[in-house]
Structure formats: structure tokens, C-alpha cells
TORDRENDREN-741794 format. One record per residue (C-alpha): x, y, z; residue number from 1. Coordinates in nm, 2 decimals. Last residue first. Example, Ala and Ser with C-alpha at 12.3 -4.5 7.8 and 13.67 -1.06 7.14 Angstrom:
REM TORDRENDREN-741794
      X      Y      Z   k
   1.37  -0.11   0.71   2
   1.23  -0.45   0.78   1
END
This chain:
REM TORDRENDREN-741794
      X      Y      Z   k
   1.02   1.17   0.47  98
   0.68   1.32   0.61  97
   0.82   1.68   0.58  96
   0.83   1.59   0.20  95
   0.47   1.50   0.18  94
   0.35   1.80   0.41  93
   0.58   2.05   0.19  92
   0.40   1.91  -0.14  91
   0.06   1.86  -0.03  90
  -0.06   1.59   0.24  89
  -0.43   1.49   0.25  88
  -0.53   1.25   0.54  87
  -0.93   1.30   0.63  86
  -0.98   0.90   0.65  85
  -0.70   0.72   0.56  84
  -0.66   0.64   0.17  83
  -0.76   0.31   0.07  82
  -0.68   0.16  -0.33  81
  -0.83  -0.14  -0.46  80
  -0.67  -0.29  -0.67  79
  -0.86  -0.54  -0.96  78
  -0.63  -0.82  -1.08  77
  -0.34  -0.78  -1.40  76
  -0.08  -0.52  -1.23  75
   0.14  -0.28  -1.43  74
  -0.05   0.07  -1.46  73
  -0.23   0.03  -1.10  72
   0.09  -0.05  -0.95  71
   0.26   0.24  -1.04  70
  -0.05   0.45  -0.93  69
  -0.01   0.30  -0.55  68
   0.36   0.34  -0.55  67
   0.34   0.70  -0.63  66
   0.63   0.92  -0.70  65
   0.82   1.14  -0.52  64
   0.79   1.48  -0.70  63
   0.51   1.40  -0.88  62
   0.34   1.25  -0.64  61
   0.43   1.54  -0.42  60
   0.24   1.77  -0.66  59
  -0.02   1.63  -0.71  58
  -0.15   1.56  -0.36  57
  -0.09   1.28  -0.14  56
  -0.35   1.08   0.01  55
  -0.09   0.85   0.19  54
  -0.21   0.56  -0.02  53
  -0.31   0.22   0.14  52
  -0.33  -0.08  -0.12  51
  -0.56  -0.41  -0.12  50
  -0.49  -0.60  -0.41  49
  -0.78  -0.87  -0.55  48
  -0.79  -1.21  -0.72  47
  -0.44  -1.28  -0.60  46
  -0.25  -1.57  -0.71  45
  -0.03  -1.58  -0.39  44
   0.32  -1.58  -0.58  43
   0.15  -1.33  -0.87  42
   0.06  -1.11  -0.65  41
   0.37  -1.11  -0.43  40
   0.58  -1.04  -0.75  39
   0.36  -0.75  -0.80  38
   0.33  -0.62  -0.47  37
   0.73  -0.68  -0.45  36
   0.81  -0.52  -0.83  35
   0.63  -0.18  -0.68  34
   0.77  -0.17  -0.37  33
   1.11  -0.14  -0.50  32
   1.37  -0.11  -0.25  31
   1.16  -0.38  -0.06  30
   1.06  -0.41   0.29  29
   0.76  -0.70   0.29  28
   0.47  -0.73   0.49  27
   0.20  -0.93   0.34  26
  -0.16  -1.04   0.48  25
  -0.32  -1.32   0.34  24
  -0.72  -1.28   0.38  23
  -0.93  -1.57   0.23  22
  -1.30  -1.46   0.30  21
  -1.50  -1.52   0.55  20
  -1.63  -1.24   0.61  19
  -1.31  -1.09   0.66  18
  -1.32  -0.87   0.95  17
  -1.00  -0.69   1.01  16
  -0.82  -0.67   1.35  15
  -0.58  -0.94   1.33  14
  -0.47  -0.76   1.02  13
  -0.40  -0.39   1.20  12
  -0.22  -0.57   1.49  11
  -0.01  -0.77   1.22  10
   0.06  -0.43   1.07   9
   0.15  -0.24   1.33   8
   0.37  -0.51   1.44   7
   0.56  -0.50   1.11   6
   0.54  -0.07   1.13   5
   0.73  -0.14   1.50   4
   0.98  -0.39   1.42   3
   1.11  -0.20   1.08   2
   1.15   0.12   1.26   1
END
């Protein structure tokens, strides 16, 4: 699983146009997402976080918590926060997801 999301990713940064500005892409596994993205901030001295968020409802981020909003109440630079297109999971579709 590990192999395929880290080539996912790589073929997801190749494909994004910078403009010509400086791009660092990080994959990282960590037990606690939150502490990497902000270790991994600081590390790079990041002017800017970009995030994905599975669009989850309430309910499931209550439930399973939210990466995205825990990073948002800790970090220092502005975060900008993606959810995919049409992608909105409520409780049962968040928990099915697991």
C-alpha cells in the first residue's frame, strides 16, 4: 500500500504546474500526521501548506478526527486546504473508507 500511494504521489507532483515557484513535495508515513506536517514545515521553512481533505462531514470528523483542522489550530504559515472535486463522505461513507 505504501509503494503504490508514494507513486501516486510522485505521479501527482510531476504533474503540477508551478509557475515557477519553489515546489517541495513530501511523502511521509507517520503515526501522527499532524507533528510530521509540522515538523516538515518547519524543516523546509515553509511559506505555504498545501493539504488534501477527504471532504468529510461532521460527523466522521468527529468520530475520527481531522488531520487537516489539527493542523490549522497549531501551524504558523497560511494552509491551504483542497478537497477533491464532488467528494463528500458522511459518517458510514468515512468509516467504510477505513
Amino acid at each position: 500500500m505504501c509503494r503504490n500511494a508514494r507513486a501516486s504521489f510522485e505521479r501527482f507532483a510531476e504533474e503540477i504546474s508551478t509557475h515557477e515557484v519553489s515546489l517541495v513535495p513530501i511523502f511521509r508515513l507517520d503515526r501522527n500526521p499532524m507533528h510530521a506536517i509540522l515538523e516538515e514545515v518547519t524543516n523546509q521553512n515553509a511559506d505555504l501548506v498545501i493539504l488534501g481533505t477527504r471532504g468529510r462531514g461532521i460527523g466522521a470528523s468527529i468520530l475520527l478526527g481531522s488531520v487537516t483542522e489539527s493542523v490549522l489550530e497549531n501551524i504558523e504559515v497560511p494552509v491551504l486546504a483542497v478537497k477533491q472535486k464532488g467528494k463528500n463522505l458522511n459518517l458510514l461513507g468515512a468509516l467504510l473508507e477505513l
